[in-house]
N, CA and C atoms as an extended XYZ file, in Angstrom:
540
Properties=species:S:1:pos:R:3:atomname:S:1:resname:S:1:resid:I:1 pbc="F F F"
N      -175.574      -98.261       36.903 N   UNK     1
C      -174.473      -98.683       37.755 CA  UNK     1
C      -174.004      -97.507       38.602 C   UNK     1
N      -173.599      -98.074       39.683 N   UNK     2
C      -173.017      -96.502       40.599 CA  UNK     2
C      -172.032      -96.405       40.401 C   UNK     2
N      -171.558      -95.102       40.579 N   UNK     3
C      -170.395      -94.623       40.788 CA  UNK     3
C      -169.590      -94.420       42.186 C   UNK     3
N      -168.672      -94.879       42.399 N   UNK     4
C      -168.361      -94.594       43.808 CA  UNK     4
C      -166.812      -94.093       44.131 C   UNK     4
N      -166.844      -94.153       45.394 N   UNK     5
C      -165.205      -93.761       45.601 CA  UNK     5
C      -164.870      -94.006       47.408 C   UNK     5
N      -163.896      -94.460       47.811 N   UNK     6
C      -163.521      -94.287       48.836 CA  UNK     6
C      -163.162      -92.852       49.783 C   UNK     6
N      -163.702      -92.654       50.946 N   UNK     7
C      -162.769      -91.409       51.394 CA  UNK     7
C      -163.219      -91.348       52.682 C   UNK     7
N      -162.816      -90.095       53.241 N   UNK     8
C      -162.714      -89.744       54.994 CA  UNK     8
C      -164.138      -88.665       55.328 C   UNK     8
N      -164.901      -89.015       55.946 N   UNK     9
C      -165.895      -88.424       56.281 CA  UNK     9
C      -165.089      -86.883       57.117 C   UNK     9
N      -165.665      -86.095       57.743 N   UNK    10
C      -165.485      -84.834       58.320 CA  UNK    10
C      -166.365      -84.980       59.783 C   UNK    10
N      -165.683      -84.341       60.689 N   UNK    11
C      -166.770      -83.892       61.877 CA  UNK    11
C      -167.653      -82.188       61.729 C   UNK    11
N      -169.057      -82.255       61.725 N   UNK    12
C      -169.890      -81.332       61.703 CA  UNK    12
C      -168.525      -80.188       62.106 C   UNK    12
N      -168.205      -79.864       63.162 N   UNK    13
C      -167.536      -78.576       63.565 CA  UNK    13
C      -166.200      -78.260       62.512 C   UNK    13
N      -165.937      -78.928       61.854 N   UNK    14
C      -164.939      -78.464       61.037 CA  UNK    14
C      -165.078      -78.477       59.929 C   UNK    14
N      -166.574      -79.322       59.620 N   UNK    15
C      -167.420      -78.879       58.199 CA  UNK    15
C      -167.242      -77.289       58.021 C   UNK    15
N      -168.455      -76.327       59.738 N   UNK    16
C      -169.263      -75.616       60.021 CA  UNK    16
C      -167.756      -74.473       59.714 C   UNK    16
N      -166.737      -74.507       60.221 N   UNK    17
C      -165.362      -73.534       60.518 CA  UNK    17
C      -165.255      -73.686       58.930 C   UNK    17
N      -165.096      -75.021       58.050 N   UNK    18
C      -164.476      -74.651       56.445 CA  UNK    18
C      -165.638      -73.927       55.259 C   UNK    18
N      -166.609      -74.019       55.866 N   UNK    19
C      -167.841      -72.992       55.427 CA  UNK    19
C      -168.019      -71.888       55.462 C   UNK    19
N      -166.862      -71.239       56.324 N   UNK    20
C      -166.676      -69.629       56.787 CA  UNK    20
C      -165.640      -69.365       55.394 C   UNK    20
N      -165.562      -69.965       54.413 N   UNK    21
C      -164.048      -69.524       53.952 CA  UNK    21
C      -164.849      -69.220       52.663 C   UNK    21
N      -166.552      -69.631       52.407 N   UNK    22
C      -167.151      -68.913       51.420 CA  UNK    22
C      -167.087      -67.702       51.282 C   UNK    22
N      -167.166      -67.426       49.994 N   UNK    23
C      -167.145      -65.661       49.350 CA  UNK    23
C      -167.252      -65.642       48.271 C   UNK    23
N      -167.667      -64.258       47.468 N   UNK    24
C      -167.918      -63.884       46.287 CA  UNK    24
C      -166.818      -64.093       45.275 C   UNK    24
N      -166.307      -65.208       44.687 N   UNK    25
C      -165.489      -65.252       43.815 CA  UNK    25
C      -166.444      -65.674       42.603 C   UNK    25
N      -165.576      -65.252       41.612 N   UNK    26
C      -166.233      -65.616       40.425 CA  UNK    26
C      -165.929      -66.741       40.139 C   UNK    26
N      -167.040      -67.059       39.478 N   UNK    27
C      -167.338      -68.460       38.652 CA  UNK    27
C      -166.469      -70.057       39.488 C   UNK    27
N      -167.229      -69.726       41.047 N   UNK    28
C      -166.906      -70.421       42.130 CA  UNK    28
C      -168.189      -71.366       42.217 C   UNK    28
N      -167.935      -72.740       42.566 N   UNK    29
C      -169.189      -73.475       42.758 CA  UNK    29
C      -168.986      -73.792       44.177 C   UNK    29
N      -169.173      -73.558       45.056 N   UNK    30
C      -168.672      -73.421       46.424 CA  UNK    30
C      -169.484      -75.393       46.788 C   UNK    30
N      -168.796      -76.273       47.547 N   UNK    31
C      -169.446      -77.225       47.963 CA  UNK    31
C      -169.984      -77.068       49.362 C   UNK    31
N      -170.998      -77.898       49.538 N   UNK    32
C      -172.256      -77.942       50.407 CA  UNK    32
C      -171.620      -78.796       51.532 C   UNK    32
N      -172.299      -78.438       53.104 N   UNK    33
C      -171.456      -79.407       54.268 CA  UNK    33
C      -171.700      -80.951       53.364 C   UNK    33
N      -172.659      -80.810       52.921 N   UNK    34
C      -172.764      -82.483       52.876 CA  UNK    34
C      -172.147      -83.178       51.573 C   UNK    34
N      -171.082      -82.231       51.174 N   UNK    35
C      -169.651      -82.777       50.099 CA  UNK    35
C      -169.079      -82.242       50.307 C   UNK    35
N      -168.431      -82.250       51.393 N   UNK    36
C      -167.241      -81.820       52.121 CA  UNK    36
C      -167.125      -82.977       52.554 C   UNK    36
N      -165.183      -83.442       52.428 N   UNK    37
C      -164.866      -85.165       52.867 CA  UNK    37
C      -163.438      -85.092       52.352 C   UNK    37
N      -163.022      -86.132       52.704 N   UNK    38
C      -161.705      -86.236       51.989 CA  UNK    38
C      -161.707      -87.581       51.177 C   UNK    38
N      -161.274      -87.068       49.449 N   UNK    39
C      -161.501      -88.302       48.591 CA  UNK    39
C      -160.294      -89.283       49.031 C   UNK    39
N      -159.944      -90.829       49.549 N   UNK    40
C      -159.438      -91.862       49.504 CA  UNK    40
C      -158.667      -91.893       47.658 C   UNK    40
N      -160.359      -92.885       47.275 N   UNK    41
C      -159.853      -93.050       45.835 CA  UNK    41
C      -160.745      -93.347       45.336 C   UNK    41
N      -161.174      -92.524       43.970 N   UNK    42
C      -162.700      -92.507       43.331 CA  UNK    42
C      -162.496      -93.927       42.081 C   UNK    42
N      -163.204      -94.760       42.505 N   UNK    43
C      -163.478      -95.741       41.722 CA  UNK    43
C      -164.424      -95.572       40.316 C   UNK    43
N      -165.069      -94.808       40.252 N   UNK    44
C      -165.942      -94.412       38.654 CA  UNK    44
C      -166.879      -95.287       39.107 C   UNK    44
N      -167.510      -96.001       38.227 N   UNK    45
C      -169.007      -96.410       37.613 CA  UNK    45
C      -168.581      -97.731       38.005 C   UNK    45
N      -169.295      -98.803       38.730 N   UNK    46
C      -168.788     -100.128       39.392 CA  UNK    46
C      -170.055     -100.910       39.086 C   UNK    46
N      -170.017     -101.946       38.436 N   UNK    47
C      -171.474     -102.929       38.728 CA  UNK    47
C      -171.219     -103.755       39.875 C   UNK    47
N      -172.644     -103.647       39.915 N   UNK    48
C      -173.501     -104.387       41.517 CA  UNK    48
C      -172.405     -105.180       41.157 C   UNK    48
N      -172.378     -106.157       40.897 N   UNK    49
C      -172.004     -107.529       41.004 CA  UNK    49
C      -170.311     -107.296       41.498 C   UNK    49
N      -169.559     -106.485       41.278 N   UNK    50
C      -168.820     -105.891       41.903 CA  UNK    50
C      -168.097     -105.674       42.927 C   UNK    50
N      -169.526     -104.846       43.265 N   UNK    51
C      -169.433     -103.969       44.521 CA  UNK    51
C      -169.025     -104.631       45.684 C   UNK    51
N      -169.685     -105.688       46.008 N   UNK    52
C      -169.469     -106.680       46.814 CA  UNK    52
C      -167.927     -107.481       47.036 C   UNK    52
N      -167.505     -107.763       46.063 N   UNK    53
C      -166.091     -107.774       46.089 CA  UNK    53
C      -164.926     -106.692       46.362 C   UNK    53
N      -165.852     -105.759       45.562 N   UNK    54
C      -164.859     -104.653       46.069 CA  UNK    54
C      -164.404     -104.561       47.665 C   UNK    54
N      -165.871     -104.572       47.968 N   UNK    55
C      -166.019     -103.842       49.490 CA  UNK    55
C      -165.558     -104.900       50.171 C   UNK    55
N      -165.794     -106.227       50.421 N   UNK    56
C      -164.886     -107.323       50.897 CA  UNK    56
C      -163.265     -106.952       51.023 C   UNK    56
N      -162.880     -106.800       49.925 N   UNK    57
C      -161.177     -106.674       49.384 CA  UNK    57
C      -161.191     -105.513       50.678 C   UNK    57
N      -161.701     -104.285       50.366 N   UNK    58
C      -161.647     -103.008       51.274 CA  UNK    58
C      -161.577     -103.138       52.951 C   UNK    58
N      -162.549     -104.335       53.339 N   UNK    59
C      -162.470     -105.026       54.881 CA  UNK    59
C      -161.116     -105.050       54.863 C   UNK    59
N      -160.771     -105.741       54.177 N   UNK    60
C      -158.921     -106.228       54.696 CA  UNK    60
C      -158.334     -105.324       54.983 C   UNK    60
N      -158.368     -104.286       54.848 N   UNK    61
C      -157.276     -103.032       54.999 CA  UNK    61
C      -156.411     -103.195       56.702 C   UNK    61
N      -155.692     -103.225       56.703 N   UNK    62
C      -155.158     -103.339       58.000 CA  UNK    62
C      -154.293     -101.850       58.611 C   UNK    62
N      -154.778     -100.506       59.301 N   UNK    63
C      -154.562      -99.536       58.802 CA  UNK    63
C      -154.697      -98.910       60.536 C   UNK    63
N      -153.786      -98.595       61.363 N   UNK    64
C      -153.749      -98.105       62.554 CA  UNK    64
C      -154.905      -96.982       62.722 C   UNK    64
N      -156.007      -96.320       63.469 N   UNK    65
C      -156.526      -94.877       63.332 CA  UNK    65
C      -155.215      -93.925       63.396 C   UNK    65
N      -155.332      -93.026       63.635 N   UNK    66
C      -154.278      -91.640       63.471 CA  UNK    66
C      -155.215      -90.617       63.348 C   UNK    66
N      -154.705      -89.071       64.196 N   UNK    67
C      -155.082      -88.017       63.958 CA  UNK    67
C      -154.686      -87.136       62.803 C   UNK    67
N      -155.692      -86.352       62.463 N   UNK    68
C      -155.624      -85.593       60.983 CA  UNK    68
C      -155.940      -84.181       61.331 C   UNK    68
N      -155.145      -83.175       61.159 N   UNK    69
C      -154.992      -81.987       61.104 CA  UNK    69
C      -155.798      -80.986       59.994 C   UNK    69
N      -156.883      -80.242       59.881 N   UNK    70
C      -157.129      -79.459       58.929 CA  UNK    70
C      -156.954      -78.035       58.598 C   UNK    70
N      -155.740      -78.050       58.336 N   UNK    71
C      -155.089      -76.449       58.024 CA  UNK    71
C      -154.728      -76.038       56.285 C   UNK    71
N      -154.839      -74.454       56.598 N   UNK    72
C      -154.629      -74.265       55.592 CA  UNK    72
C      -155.537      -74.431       54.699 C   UNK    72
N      -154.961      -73.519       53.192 N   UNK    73
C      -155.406      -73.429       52.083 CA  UNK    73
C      -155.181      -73.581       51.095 C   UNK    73
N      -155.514      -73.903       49.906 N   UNK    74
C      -154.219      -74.061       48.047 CA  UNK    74
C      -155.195      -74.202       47.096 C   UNK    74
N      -155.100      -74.422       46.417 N   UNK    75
C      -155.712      -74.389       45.198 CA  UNK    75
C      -155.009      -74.730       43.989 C   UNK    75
N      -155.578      -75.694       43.143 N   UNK    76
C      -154.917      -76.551       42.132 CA  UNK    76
C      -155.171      -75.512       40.802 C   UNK    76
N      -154.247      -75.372       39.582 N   UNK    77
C      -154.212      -74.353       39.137 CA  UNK    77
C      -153.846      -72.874       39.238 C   UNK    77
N      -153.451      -71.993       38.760 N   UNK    78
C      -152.726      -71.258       39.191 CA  UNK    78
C      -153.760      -70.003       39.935 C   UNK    78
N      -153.473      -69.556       41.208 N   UNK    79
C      -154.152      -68.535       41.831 CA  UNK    79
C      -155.284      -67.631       41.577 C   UNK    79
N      -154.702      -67.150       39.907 N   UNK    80
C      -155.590      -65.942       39.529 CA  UNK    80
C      -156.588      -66.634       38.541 C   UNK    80
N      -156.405      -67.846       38.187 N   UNK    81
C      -157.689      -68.919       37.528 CA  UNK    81
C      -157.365      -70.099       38.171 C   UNK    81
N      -158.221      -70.628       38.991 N   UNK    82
C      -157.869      -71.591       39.660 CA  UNK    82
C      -158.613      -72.838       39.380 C   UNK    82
N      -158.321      -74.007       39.604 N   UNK    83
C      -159.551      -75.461       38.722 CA  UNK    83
C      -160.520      -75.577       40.247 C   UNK    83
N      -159.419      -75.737       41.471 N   UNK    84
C      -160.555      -75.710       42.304 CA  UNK    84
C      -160.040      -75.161       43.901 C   UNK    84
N      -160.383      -74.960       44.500 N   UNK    85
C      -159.843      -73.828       45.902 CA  UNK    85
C      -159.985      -75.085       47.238 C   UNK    85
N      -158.802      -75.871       47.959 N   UNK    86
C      -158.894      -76.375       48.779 CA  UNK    86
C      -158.077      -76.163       50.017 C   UNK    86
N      -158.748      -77.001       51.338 N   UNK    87
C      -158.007      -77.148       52.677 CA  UNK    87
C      -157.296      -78.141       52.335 C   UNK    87
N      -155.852      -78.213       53.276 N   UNK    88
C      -155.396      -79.094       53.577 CA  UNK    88
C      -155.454      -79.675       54.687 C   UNK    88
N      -154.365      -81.195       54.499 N   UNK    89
C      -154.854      -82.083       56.264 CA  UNK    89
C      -153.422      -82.464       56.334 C   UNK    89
N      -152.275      -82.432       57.562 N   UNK    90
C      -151.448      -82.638       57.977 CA  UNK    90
C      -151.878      -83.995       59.264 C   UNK    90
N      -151.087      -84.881       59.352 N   UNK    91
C      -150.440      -84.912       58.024 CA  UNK    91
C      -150.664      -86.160       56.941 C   UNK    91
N      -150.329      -86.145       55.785 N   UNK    92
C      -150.763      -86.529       54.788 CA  UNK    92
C      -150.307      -87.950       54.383 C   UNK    92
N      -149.110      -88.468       55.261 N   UNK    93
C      -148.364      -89.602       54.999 CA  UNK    93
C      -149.846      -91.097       55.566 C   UNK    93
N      -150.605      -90.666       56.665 N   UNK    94
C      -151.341      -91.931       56.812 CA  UNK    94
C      -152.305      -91.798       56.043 C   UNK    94
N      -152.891      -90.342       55.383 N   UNK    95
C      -153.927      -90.424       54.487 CA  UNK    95
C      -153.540      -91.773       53.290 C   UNK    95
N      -152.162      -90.986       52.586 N   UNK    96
C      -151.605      -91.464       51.316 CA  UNK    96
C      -151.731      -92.856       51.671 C   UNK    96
N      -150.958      -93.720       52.416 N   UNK    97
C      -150.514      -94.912       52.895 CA  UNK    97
C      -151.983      -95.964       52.574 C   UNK    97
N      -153.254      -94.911       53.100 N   UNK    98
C      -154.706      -95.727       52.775 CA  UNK    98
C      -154.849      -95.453       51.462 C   UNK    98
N      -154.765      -94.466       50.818 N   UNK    99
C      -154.865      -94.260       49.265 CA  UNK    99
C      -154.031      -95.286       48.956 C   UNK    99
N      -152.952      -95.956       49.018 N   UNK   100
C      -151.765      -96.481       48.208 CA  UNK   100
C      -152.469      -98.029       48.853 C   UNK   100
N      -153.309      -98.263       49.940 N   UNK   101
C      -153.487      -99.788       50.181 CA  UNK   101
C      -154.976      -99.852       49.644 C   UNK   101
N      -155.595      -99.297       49.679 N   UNK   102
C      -156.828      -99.514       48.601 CA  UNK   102
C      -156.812      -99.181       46.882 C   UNK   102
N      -155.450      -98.495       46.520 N   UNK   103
C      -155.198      -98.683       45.394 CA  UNK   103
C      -154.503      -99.979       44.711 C   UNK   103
N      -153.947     -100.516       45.473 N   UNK   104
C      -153.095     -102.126       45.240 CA  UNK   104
C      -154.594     -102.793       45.333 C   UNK   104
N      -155.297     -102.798       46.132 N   UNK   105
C      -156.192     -103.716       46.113 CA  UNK   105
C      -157.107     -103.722       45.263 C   UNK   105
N      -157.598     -102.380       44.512 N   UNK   106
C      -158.772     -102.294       43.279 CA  UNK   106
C      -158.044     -102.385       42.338 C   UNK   106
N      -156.787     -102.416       41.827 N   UNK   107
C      -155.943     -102.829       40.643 CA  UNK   107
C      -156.400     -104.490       40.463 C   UNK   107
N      -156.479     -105.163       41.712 N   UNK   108
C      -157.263     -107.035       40.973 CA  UNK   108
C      -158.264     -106.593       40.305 C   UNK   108
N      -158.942     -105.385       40.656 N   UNK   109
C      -160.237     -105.762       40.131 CA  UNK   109
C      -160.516     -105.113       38.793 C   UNK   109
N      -159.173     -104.349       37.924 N   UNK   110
C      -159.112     -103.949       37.265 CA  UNK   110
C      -159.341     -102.250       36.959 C   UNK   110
N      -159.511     -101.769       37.895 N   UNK   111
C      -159.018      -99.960       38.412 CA  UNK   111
C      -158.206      -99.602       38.452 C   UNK   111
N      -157.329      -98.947       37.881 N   UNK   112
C      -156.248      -98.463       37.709 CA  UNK   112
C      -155.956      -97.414       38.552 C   UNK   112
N      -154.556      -97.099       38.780 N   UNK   113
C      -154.043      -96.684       39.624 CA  UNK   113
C      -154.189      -95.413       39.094 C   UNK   113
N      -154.320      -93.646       39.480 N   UNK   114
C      -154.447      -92.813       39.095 CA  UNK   114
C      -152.872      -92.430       38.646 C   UNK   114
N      -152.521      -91.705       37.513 N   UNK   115
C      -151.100      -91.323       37.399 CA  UNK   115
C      -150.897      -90.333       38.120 C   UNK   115
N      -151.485      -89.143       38.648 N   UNK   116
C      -151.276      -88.413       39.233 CA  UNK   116
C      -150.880      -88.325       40.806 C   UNK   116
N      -150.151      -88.069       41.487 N   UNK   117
C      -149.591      -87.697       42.812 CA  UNK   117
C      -150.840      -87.394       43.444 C   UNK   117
N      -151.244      -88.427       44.622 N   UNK   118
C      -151.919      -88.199       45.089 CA  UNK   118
C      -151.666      -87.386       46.192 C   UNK   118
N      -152.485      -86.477       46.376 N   UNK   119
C      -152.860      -85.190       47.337 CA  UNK   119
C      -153.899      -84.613       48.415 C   UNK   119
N      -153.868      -85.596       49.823 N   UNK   120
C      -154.746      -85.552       50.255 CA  UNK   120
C      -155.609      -83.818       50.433 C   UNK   120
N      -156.870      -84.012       50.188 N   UNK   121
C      -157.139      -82.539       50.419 CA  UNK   121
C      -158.479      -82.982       51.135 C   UNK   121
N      -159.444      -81.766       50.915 N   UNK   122
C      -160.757      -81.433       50.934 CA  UNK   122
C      -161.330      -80.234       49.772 C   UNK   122
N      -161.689      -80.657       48.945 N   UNK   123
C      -162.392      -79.603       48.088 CA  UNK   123
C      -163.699      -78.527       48.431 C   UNK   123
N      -163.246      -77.458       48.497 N   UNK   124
C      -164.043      -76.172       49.009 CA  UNK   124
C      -164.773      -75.581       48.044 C   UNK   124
N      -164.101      -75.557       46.669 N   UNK   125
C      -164.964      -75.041       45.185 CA  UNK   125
C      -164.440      -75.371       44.339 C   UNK   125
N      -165.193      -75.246       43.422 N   UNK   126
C      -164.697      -75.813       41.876 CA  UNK   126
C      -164.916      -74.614       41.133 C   UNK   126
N      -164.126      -74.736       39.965 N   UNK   127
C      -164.044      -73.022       38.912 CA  UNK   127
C      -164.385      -73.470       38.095 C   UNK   127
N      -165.296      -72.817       36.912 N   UNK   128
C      -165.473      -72.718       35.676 CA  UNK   128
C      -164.403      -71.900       34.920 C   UNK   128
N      -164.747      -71.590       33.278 N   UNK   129
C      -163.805      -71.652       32.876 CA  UNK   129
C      -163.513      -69.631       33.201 C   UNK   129
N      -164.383      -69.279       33.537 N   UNK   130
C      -164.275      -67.905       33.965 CA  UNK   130
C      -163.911      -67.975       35.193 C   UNK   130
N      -162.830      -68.144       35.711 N   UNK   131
C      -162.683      -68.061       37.019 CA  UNK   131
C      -161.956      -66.878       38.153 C   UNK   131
N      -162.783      -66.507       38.642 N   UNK   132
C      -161.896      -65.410       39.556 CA  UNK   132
C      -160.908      -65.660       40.082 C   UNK   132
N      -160.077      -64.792       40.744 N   UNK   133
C      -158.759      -65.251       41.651 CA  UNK   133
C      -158.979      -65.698       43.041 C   UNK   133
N      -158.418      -66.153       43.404 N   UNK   134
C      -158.694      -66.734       45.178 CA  UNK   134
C      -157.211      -65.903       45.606 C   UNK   134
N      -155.949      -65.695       44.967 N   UNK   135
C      -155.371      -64.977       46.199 CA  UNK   135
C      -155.215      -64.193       47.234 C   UNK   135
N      -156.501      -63.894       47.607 N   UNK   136
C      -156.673      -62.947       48.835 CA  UNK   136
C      -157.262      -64.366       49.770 C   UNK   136
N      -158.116      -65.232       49.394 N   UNK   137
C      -158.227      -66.530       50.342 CA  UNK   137
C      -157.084      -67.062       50.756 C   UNK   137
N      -156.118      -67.216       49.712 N   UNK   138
C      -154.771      -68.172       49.984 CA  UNK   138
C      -154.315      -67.502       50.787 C   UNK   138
N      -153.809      -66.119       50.672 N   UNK   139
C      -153.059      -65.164       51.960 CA  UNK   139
C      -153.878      -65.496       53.447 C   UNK   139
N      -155.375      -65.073       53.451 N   UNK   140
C      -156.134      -64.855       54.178 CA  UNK   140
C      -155.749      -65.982       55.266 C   UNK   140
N      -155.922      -67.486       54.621 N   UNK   141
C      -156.080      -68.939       55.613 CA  UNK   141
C      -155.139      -69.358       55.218 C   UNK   141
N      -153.989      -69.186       55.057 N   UNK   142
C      -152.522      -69.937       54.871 CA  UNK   142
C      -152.637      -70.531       56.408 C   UNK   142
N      -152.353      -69.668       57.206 N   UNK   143
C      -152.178      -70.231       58.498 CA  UNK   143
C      -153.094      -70.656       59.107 C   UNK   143
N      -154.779      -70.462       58.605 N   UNK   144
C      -155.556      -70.927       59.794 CA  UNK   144
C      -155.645      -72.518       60.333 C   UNK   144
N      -155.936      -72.938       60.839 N   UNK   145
C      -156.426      -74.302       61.905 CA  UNK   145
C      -158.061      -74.523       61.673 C   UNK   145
N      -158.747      -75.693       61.225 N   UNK   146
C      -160.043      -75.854       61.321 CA  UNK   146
C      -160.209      -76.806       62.327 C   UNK   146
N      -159.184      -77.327       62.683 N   UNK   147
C      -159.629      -78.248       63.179 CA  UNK   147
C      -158.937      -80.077       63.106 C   UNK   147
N      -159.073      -80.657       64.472 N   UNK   148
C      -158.614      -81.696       64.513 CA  UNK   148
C      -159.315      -82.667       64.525 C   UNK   148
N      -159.164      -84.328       63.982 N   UNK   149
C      -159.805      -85.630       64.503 CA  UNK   149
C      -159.110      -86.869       64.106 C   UNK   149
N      -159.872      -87.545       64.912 N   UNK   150
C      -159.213      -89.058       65.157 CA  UNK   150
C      -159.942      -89.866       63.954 C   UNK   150
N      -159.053      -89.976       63.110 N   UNK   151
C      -159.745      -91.256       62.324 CA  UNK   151
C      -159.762      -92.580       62.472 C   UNK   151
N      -160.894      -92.729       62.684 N   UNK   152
C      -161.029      -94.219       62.701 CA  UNK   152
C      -161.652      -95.279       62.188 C   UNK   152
N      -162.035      -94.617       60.523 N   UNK   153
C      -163.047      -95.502       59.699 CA  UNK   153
C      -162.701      -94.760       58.526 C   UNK   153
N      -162.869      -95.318       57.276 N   UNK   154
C      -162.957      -94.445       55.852 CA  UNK   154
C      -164.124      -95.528       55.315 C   UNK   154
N      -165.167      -94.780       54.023 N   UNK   155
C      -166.436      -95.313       53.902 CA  UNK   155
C      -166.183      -95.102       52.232 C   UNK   155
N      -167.485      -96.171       51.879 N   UNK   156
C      -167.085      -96.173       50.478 CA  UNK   156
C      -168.439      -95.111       50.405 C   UNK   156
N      -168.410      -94.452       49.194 N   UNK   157
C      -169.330      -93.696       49.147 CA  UNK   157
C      -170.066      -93.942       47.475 C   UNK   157
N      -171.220      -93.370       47.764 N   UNK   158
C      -172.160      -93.479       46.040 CA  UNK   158
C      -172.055      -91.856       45.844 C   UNK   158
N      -171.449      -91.803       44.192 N   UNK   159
C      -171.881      -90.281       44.198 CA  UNK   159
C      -173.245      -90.899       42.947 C   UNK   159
N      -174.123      -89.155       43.226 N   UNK   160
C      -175.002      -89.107       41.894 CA  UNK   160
C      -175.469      -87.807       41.904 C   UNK   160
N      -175.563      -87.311       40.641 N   UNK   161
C      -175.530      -85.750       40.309 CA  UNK   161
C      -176.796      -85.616       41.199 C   UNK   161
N      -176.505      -83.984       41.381 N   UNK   162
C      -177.614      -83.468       41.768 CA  UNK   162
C      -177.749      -82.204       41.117 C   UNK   162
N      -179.027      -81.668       41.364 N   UNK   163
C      -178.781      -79.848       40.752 CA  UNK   163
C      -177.772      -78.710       41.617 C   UNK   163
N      -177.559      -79.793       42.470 N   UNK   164
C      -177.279      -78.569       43.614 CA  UNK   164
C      -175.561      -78.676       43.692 C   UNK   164
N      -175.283      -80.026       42.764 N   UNK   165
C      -173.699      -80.966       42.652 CA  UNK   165
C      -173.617      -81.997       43.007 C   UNK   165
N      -173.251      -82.676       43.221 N   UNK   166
C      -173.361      -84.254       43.074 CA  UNK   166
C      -173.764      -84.786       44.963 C   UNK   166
N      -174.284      -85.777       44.969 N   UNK   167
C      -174.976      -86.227       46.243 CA  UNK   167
C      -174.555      -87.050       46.731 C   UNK   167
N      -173.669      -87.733       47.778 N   UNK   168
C      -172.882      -88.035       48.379 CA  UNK   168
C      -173.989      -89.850       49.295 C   UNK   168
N      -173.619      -90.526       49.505 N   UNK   169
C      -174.390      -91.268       50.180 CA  UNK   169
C      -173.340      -92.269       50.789 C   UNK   169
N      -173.621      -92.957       52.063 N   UNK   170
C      -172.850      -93.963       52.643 CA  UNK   170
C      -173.152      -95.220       52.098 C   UNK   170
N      -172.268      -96.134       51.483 N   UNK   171
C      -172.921      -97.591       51.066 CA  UNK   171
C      -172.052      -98.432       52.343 C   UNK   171
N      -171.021      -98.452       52.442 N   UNK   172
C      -170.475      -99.297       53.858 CA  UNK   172
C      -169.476      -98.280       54.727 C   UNK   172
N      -169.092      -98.525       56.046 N   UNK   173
C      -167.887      -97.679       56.732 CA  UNK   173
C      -167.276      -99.275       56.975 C   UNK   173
N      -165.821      -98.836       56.900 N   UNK   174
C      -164.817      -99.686       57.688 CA  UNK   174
C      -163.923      -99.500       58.510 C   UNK   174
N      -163.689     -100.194       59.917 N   UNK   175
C      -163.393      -99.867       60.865 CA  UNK   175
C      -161.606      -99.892       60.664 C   UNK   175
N      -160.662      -98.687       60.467 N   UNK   176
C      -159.504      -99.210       61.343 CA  UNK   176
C      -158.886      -99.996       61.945 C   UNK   176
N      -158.061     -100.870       61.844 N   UNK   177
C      -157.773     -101.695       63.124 CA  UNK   177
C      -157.431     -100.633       65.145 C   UNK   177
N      -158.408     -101.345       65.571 N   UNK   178
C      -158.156     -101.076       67.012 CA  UNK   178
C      -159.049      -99.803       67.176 C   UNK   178
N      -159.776      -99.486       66.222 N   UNK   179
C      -161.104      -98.293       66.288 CA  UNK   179
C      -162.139      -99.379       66.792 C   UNK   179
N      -163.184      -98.926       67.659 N   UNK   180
C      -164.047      -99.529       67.841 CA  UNK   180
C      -165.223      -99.531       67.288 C   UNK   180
């Protein structure tokens, strides 16, 4: 059965700019352009039989496009051991708003709502349990700018491990209202 999740694809040039923010930290798993994205809402392990409903329910979304800002830096966990080192996207209220309408809608199907505060990001690395500090990154790109775009679709996605970290694939995109 796949595993999947909703989220916001990236444009190549602001992949290529959040790829500059690699460096020698310890026990950093740095992600690859092609898992770089912004997670929506990770659904886990879904059967076929499913899927199809899911992704139906997901058509309905009725959801204006809006521009998304990618600034900045943070990291979940505390600085000098960190769980994982990310950008942020300003601003975060139309991200959430799609997180919060595709979360009402996979609750029919029995997905539960995450307890945690959702936080739109982009994940840059993940730490093991040896983890170096990133506060010279956090100082470094507090203020930088990667980059701007117009959203106008969020896609459900298949993850499946890879050696290299997990492998990302498109199963449907859905259009925004008034995106073409």
């Amino acid at each position: 059965m796949p595993r999947l999740f909703f989220g916001l694809e990236l444009p190549s040039e602001i992949k290529a700019r959040l790829l500059k923010i690699r460096s020698a930290v310890p026990g950093a798993k740095w992600q690859g352009a092609e898992q770089l994205h912004i997670t929506l809402l990770f659904l886990g392990t879904v059967s076929q039989e499913d899927l199809e409903a899911l992704a139906g329910s997901a058509r309905g979304i009725n959801s204006e496009p809006f521009l998304l800002d990618v600034a900045g830096v943070g990291c979940f966990g505390q600085p000098q051991k960190p769980k994982n080192l990310w950008a942020g996207v300003q601003p975060e209220a139309p991200v959430a708003a799609l997180n919060k309408s595709l979360g009402v809608r996979m609750e029919k199907f029995g997905f539960d709502a995450e307890s945690r505060v959702f936080r739109p990001h982009i994940t840059l690395a993940r730490f093991k349990r040896q983890a170096g500090s990133v506060e010279s990154l956090l100082v470094e790109y507090a203020d930088s700018r990667f980059g701007r775009f117009q959203v106008t679709e969020f896609v459900l996605f298949e993850s499946k491990p890879g050696p290299a970290g997990s492998v990302y694939s498109v199963i449907e995109r859905f259009s925004l209202r008034g995106a073409d």
